[in-house]
N, C-alpha and C positions, 0 to 999 in steps of 0.2 A: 288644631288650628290656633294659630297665636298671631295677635298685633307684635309688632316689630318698630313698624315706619308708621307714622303720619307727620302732617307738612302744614306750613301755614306760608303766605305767600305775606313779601316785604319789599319794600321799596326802598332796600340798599341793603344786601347781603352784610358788606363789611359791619355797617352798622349793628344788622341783627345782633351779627357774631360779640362785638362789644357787649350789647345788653345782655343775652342770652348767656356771658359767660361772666362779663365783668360784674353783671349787678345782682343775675341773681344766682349762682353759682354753676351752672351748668360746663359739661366738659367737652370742648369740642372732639366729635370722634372721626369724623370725614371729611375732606377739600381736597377735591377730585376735580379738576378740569376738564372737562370733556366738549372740547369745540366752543362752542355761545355759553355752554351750559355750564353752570358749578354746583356740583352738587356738594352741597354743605350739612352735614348735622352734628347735634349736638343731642346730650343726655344728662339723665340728671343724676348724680352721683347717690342720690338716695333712691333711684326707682329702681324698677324690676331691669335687671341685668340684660341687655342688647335690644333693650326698645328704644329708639334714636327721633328725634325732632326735626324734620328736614325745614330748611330755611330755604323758601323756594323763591327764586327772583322771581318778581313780578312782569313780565313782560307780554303778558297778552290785555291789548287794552278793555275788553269787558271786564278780565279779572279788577282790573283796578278799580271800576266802577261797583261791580260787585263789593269790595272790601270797602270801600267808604261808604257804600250803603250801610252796612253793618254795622261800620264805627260813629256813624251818625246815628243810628238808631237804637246805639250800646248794645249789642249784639256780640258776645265776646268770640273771638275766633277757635279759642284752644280755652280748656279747664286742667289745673294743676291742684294737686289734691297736698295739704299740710297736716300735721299731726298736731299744728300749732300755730293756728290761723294769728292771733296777736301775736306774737313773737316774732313772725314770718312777717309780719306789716308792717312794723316796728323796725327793722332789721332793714326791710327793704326800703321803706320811707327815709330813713337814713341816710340812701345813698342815692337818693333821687327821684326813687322809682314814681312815678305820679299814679294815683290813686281817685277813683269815684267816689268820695267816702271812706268809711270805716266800715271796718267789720261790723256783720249786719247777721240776728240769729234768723235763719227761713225754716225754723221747725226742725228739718231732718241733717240740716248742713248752717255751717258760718259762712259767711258769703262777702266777698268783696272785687273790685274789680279795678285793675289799672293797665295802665295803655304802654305797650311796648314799643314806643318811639318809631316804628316801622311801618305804620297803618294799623295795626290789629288790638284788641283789646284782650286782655286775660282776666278769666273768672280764676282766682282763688278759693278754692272752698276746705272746709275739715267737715267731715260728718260728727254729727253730736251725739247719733247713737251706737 
């Protein structure tokens, strides 16, 4: 059994697709229209081969309630793993990316967290050991 797909839900697909590709390198692999629906993802040119990011419109109103609960209470939606947590922060602070902070050591990982423009919040982390 193997992951493939997970999803994070945004309040503007197009937008996603900007951040998700323009800022932090990601490649779009899917835009598929199907009726109301678009199914959009993306991947990260450095992960594991045909695991994809779907960018899910947000249109059920509890979801949206649900996802600002979280991003008020910094609750990150997705974690993306670096080989090179400063470097990665550095790079992405450069081009806008807005950030909680700095890179922060938590024992077993580096840890940082910034907000992808869509509702949701991302945990960066690199393991230290």
């Amino acid at each position: 059994m193997q992951i493939r797909l997970t999803s994070i839900t945004v309040d503007d697909q197009e937008k996603a697709l900007g951040f998700y590709t323009g800022k932090l390198g990601f490649v779009k692999r899917a835009d598929i229209v199907m009726g109301p629906i678009r199914w959009l993802t993306v991947s990260s040119p450095e992960g594991a081969d045909g695991v994809e990011l779907l960018l899910e419109k947000m249109d059920f109103p509890p979801s949206q309630v649900y996802q600002q609960a979280r991003f008020n209470a910094g609750i990150p939606a997705v974690a993306f793993a670096s080989s090179d947590i400063q470097a990665e922060w550095q790079r992405l602070k450069e081009v806008g990316v807005k950030f909680r902070g700095e890179p922060q050591n938590m024992g077993s990982i580096m840890s940082v967290v910034f907000e992808d423009g869509c509702g949701n919040l991302v945990h960066l982390v690199q393991p230290t050991t």
